[in-house]
PDBQT receptor file of N, H, CA, C and O in Angstrom, charges set to zero:
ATOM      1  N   UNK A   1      17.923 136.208   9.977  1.00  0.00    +0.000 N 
ATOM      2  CA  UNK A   1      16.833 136.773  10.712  1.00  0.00    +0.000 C 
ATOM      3  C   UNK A   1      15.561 136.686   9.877  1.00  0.00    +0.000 C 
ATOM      4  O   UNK A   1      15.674 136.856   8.663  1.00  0.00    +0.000 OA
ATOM      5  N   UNK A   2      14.591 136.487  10.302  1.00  0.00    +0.000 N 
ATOM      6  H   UNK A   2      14.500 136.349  11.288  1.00  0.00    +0.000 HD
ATOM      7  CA  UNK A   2      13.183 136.201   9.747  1.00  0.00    +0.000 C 
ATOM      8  C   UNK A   2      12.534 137.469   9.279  1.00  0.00    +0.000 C 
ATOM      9  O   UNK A   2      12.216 138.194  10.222  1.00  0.00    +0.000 OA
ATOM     10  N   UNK A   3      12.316 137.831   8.374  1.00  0.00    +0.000 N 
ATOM     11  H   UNK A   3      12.574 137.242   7.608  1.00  0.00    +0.000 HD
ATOM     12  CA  UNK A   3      11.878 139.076   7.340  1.00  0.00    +0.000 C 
ATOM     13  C   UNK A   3      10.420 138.724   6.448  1.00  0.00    +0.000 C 
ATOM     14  O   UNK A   3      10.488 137.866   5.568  1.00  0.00    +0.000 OA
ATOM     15  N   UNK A   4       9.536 139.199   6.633  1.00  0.00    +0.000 N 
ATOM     16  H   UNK A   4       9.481 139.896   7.348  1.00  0.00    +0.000 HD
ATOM     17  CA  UNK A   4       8.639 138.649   5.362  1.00  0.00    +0.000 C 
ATOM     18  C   UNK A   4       8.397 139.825   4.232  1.00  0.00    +0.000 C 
ATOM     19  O   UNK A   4       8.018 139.428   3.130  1.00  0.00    +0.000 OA
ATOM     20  N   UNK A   5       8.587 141.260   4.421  1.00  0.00    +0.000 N 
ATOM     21  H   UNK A   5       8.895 141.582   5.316  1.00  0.00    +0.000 HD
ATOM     22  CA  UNK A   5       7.970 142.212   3.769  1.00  0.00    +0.000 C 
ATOM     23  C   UNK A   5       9.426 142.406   2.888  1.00  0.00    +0.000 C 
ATOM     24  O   UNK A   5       9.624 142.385   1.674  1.00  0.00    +0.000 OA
ATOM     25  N   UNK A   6      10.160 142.564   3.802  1.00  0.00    +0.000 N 
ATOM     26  H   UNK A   6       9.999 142.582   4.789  1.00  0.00    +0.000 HD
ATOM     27  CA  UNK A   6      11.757 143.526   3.134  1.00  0.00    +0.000 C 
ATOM     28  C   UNK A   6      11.577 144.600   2.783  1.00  0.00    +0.000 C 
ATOM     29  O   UNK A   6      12.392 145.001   1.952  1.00  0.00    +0.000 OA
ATOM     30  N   UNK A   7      10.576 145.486   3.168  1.00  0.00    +0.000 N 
ATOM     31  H   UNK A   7       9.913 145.161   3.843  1.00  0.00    +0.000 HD
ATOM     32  CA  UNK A   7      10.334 146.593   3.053  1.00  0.00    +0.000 C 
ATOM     33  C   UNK A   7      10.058 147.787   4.685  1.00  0.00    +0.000 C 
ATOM     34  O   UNK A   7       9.611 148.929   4.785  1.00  0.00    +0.000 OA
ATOM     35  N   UNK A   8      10.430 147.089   5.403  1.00  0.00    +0.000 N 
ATOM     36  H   UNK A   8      10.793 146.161   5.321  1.00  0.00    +0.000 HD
ATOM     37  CA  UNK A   8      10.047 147.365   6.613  1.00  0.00    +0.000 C 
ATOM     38  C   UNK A   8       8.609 148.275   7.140  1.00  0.00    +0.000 C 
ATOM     39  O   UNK A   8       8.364 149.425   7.505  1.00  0.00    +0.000 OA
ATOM     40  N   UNK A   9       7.827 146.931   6.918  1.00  0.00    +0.000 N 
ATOM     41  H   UNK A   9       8.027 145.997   6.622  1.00  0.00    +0.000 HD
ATOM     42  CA  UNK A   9       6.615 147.528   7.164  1.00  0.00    +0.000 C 
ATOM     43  C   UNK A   9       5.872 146.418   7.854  1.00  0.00    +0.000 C 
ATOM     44  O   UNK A   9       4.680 146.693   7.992  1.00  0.00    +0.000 OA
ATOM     45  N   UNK A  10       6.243 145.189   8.351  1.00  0.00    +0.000 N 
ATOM     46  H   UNK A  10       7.211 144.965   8.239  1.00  0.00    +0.000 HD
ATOM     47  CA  UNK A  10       5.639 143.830   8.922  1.00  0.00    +0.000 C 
ATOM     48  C   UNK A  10       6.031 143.910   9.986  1.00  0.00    +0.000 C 
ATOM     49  O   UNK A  10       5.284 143.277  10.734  1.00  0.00    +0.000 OA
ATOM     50  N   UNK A  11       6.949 144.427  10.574  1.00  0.00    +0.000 N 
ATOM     51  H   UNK A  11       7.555 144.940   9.967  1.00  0.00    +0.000 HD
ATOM     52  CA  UNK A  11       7.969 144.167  11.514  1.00  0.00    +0.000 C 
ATOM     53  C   UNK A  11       8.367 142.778  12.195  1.00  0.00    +0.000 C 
ATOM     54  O   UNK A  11       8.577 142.637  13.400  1.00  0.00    +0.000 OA
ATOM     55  N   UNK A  12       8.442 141.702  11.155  1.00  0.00    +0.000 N 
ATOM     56  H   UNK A  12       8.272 141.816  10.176  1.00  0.00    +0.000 HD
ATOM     57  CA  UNK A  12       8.757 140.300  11.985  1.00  0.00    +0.000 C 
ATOM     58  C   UNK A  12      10.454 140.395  12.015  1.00  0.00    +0.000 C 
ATOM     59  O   UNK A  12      11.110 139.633  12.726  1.00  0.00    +0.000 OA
ATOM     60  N   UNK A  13      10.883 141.105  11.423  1.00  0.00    +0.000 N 
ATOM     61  H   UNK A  13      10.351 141.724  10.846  1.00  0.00    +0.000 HD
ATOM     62  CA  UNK A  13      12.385 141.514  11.518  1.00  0.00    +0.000 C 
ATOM     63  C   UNK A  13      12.847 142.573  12.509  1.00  0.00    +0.000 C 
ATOM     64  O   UNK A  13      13.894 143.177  12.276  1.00  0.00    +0.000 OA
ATOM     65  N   UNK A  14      12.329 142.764  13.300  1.00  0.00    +0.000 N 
ATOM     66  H   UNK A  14      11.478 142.273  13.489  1.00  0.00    +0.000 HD
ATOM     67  CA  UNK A  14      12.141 143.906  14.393  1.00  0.00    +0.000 C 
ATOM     68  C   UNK A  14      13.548 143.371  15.497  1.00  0.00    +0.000 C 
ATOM     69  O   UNK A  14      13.487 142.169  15.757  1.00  0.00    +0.000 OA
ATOM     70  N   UNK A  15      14.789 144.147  16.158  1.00  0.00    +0.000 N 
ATOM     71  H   UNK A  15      14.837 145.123  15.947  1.00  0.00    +0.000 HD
ATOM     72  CA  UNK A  15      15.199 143.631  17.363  1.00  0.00    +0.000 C 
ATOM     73  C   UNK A  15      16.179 144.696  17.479  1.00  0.00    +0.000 C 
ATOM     74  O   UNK A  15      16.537 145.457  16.580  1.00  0.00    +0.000 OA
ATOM     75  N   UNK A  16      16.663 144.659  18.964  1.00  0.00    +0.000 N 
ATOM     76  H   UNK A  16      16.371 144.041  19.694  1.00  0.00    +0.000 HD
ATOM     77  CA  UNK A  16      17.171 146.062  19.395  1.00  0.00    +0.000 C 
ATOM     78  C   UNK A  16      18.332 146.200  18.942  1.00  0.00    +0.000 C 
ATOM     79  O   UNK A  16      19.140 145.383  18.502  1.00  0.00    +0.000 OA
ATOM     80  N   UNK A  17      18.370 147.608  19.120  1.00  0.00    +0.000 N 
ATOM     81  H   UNK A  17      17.713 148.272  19.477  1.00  0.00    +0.000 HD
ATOM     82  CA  UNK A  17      20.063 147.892  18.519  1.00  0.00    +0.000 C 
ATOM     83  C   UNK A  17      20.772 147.692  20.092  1.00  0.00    +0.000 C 
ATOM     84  O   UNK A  17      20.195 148.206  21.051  1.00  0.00    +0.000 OA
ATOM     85  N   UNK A  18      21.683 147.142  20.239  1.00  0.00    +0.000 N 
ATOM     86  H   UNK A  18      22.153 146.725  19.461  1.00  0.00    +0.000 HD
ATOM     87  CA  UNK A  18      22.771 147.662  21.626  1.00  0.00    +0.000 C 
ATOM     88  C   UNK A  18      23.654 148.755  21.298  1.00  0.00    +0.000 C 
ATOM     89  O   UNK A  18      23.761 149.762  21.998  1.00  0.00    +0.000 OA
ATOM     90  N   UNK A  19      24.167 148.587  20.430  1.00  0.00    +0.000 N 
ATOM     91  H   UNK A  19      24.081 147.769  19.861  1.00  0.00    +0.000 HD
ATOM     92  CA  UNK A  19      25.160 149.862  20.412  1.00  0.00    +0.000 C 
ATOM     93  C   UNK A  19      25.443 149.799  18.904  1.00  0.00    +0.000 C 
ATOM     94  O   UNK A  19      25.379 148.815  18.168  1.00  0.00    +0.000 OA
ATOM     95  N   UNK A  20      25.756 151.013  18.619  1.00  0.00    +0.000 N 
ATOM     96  H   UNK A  20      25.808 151.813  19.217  1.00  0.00    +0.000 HD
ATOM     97  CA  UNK A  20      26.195 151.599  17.108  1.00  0.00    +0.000 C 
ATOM     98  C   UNK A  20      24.910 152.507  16.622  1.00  0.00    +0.000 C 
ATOM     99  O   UNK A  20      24.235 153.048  17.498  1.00  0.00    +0.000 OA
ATOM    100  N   UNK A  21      24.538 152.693  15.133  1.00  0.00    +0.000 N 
ATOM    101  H   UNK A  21      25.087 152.254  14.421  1.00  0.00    +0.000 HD
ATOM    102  CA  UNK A  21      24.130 153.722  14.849  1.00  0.00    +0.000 C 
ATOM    103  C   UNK A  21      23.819 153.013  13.420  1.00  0.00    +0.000 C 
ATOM    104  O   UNK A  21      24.709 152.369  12.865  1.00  0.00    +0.000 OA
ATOM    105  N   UNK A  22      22.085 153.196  12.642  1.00  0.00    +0.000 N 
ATOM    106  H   UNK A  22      21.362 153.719  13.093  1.00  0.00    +0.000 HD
ATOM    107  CA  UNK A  22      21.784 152.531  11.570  1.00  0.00    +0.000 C 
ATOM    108  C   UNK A  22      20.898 153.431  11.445  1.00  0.00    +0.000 C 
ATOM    109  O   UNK A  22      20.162 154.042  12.220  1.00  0.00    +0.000 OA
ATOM    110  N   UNK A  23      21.209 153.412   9.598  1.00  0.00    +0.000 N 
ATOM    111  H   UNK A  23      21.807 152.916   8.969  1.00  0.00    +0.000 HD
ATOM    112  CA  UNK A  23      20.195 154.736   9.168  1.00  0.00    +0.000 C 
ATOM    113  C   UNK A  23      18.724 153.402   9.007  1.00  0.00    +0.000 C 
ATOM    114  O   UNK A  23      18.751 152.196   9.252  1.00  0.00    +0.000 OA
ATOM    115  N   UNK A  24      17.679 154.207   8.548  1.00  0.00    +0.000 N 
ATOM    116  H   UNK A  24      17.657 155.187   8.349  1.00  0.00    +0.000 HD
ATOM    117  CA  UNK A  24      16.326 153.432   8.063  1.00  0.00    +0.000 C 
ATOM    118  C   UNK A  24      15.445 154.077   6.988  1.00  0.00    +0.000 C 
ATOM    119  O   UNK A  24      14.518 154.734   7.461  1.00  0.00    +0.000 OA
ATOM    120  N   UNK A  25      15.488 154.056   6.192  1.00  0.00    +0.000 N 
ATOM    121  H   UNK A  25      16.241 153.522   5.807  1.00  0.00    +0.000 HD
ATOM    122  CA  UNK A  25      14.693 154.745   5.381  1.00  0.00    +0.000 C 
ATOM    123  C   UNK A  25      12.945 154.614   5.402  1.00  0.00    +0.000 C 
ATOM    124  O   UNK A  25      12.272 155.623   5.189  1.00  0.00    +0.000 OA
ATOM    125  N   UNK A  26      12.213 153.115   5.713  1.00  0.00    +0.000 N 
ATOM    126  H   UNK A  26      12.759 152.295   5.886  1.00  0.00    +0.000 HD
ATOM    127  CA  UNK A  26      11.605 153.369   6.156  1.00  0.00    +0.000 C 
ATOM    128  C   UNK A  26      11.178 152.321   7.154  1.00  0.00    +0.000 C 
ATOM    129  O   UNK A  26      11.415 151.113   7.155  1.00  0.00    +0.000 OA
ATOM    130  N   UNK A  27      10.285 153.286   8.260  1.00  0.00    +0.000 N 
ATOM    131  H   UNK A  27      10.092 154.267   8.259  1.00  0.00    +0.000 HD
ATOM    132  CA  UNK A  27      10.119 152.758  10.134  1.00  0.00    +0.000 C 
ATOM    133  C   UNK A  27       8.758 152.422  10.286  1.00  0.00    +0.000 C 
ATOM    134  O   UNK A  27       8.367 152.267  11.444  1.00  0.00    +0.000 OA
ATOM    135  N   UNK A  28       7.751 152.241   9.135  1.00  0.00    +0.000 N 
ATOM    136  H   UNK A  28       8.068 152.367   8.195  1.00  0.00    +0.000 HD
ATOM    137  CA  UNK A  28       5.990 152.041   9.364  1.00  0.00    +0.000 C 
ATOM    138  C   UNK A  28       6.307 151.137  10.756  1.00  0.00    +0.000 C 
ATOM    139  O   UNK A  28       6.113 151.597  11.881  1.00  0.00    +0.000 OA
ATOM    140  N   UNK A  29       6.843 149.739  10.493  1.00  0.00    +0.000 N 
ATOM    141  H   UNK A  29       7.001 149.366   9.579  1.00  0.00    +0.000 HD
ATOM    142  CA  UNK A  29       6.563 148.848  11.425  1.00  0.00    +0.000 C 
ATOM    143  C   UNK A  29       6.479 149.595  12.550  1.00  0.00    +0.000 C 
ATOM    144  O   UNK A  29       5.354 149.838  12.986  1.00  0.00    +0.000 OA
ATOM    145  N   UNK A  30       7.752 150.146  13.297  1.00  0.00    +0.000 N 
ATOM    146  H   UNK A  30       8.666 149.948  12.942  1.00  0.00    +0.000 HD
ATOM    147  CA  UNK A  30       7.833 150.638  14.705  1.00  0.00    +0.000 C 
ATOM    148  C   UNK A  30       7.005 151.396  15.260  1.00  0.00    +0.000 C 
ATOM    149  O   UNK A  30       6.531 152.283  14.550  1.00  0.00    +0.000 OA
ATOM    150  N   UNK A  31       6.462 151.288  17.002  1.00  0.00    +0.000 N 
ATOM    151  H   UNK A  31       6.847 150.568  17.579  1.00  0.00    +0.000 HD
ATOM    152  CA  UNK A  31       5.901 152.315  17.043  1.00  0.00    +0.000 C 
ATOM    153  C   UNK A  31       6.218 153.436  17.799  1.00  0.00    +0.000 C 
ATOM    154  O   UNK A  31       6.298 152.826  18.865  1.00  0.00    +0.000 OA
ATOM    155  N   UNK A  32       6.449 154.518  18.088  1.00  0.00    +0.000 N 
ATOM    156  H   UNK A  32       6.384 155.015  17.222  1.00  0.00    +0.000 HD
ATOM    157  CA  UNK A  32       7.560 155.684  18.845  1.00  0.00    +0.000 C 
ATOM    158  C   UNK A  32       7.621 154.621  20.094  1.00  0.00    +0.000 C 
ATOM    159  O   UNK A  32       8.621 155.101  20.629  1.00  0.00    +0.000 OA
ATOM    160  N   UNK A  33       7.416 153.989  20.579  1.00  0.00    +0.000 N 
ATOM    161  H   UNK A  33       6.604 153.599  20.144  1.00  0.00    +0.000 HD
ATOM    162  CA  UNK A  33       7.471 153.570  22.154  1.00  0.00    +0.000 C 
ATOM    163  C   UNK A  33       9.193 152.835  21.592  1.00  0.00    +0.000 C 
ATOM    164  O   UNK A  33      10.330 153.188  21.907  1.00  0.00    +0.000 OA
ATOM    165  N   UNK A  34       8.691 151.666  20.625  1.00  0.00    +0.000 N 
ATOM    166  H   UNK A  34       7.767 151.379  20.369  1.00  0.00    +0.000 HD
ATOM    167  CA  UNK A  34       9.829 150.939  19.877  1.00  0.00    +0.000 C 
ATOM    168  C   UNK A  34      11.163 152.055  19.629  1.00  0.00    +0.000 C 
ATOM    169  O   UNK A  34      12.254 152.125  20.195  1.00  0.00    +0.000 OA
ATOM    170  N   UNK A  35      10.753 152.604  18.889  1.00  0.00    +0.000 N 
ATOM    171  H   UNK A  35       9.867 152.547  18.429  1.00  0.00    +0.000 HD
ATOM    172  CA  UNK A  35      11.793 154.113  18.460  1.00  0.00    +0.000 C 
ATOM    173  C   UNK A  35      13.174 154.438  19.710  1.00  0.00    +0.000 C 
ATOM    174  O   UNK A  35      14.404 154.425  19.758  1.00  0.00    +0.000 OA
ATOM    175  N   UNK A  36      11.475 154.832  20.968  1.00  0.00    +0.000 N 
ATOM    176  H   UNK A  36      10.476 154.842  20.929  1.00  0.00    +0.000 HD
ATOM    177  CA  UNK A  36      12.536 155.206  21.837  1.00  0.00    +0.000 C 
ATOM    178  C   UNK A  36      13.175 154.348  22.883  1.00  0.00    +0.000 C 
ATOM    179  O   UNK A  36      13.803 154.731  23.870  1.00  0.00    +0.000 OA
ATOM    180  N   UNK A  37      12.875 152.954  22.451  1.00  0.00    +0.000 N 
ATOM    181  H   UNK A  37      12.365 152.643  21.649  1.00  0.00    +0.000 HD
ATOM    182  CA  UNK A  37      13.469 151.707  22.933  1.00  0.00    +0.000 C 
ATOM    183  C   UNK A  37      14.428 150.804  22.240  1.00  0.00    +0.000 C 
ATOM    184  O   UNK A  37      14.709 149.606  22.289  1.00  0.00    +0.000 OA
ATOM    185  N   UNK A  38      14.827 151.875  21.559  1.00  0.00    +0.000 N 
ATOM    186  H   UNK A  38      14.598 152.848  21.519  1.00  0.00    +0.000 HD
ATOM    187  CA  UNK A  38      16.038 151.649  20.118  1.00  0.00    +0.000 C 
ATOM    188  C   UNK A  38      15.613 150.322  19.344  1.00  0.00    +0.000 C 
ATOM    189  O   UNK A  38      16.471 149.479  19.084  1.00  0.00    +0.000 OA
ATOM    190  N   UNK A  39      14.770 150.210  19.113  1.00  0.00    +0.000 N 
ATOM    191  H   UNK A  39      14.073 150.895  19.324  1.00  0.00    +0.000 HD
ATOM    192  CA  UNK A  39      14.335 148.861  18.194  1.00  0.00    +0.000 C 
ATOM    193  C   UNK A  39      14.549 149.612  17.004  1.00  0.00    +0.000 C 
ATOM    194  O   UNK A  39      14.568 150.837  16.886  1.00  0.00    +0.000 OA
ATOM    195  N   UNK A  40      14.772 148.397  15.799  1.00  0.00    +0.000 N 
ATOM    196  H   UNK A  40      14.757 147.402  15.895  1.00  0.00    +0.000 HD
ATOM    197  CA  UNK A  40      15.257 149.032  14.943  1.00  0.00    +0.000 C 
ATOM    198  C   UNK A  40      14.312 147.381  13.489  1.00  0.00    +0.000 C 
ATOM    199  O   UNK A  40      13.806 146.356  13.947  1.00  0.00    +0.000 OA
ATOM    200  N   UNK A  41      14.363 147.607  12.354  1.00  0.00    +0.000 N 
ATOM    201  H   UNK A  41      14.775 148.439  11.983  1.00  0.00    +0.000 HD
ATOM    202  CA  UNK A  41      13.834 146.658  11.414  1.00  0.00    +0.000 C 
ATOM    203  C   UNK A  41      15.164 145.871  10.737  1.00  0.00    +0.000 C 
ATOM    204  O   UNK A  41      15.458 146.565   9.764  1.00  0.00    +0.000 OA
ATOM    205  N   UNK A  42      15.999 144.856  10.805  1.00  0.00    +0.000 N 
ATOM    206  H   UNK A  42      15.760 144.292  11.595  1.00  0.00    +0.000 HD
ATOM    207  CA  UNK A  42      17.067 144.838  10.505  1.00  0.00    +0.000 C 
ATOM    208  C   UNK A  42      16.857 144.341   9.008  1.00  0.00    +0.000 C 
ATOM    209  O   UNK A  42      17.893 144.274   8.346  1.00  0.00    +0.000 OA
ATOM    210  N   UNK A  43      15.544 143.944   8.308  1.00  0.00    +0.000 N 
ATOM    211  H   UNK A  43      14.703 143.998   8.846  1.00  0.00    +0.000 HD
ATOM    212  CA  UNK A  43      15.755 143.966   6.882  1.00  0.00    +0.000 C 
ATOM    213  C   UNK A  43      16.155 144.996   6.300  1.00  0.00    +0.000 C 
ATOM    214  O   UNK A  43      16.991 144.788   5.421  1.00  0.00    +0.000 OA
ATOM    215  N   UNK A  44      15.801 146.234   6.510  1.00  0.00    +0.000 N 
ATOM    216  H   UNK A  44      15.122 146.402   7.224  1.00  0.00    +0.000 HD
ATOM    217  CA  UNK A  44      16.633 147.181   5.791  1.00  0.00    +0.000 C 
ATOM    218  C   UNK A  44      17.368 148.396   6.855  1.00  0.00    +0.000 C 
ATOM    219  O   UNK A  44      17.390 149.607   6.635  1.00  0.00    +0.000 OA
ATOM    220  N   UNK A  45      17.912 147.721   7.981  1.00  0.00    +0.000 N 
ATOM    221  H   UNK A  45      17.894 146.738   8.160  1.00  0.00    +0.000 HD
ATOM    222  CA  UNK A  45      18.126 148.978   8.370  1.00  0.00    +0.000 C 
ATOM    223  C   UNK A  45      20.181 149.096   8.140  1.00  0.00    +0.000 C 
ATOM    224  O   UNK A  45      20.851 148.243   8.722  1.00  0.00    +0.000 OA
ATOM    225  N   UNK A  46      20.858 150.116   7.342  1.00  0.00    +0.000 N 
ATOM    226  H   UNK A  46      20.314 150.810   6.870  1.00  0.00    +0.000 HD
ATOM    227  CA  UNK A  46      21.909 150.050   6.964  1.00  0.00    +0.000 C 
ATOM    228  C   UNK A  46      22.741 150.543   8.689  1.00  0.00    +0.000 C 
ATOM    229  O   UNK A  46      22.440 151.368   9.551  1.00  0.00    +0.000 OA
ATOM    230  N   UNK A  47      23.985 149.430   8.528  1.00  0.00    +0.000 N 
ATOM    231  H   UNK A  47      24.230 148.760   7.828  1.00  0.00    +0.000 HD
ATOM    232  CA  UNK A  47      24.918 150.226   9.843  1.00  0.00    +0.000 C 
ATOM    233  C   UNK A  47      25.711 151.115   9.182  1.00  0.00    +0.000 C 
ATOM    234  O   UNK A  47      26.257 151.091   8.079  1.00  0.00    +0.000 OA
ATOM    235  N   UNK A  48      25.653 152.105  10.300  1.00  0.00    +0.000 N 
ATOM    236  H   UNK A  48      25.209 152.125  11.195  1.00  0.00    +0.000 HD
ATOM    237  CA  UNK A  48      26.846 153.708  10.249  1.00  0.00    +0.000 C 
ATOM    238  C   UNK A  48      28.191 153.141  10.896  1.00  0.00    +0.000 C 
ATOM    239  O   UNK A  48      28.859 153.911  11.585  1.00  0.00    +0.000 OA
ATOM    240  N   UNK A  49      28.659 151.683  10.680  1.00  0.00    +0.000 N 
ATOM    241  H   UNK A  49      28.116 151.058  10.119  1.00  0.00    +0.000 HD
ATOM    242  CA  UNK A  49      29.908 151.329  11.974  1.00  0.00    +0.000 C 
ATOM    243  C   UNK A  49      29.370 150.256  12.466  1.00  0.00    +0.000 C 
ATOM    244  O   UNK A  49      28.318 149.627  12.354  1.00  0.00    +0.000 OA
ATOM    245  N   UNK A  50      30.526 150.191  13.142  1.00  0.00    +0.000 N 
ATOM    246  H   UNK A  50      31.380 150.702  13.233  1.00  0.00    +0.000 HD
ATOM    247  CA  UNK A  50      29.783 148.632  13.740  1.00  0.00    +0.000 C 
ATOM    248  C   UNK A  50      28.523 148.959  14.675  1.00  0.00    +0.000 C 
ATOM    249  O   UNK A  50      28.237 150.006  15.256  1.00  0.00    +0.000 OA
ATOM    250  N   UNK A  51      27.944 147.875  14.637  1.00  0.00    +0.000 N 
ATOM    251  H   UNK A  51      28.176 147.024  14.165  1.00  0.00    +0.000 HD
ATOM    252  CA  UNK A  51      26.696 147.758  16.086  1.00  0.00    +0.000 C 
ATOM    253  C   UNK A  51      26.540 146.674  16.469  1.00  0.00    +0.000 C 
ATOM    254  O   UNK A  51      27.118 145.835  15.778  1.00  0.00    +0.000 OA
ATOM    255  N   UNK A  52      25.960 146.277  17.347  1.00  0.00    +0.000 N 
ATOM    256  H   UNK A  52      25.491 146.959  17.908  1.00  0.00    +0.000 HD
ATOM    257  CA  UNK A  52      25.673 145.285  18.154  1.00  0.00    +0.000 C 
ATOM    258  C   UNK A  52      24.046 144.948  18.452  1.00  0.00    +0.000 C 
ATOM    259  O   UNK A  52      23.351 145.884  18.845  1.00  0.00    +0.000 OA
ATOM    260  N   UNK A  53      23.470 143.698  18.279  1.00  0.00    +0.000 N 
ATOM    261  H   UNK A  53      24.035 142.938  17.960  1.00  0.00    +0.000 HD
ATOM    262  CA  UNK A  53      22.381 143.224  18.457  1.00  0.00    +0.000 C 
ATOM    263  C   UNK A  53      21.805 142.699  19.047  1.00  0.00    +0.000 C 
ATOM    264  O   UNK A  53      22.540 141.730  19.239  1.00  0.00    +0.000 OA
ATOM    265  N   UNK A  54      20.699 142.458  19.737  1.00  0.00    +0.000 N 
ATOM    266  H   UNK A  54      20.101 143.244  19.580  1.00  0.00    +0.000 HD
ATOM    267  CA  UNK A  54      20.251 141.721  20.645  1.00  0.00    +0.000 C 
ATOM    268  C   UNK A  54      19.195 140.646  20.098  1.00  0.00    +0.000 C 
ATOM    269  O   UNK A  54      18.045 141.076  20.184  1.00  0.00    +0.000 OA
ATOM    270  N   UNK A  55      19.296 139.290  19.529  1.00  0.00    +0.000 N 
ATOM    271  H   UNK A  55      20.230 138.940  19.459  1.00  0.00    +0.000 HD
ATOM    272  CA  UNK A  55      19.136 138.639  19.026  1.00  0.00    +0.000 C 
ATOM    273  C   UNK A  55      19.122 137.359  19.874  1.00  0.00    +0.000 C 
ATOM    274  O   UNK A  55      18.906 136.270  19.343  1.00  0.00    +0.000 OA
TER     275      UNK A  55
């Protein structure tokens, strides 16, 4: 997946979660609309279990 910051703050690594559960330490990129449209930064975002992506 295409990442430029690795810090999650560019968001070119940005894409939705479908299912499962990933912590983030940090979310600058997103904006609450994203949040509550389960987008998620997958350079650093760790899975709790499996999940599923929309890619």
């Amino acid at each position: 997946m295409d990442s430029a910051c690795r810090s999650g703050t560019c968001g070119t690594c940005r894409v939705k979660l479908k299912n499962g559960k990933v912590r983030m330490p940090v979310q600058d990129a997103l904006s609450d609309a994203d949040r509550g449209d389960d987008y998620i930064l997958a350079c650093q975002a760790g899975p709790e279990g499996d999940v599923a992506l929309e890619a």
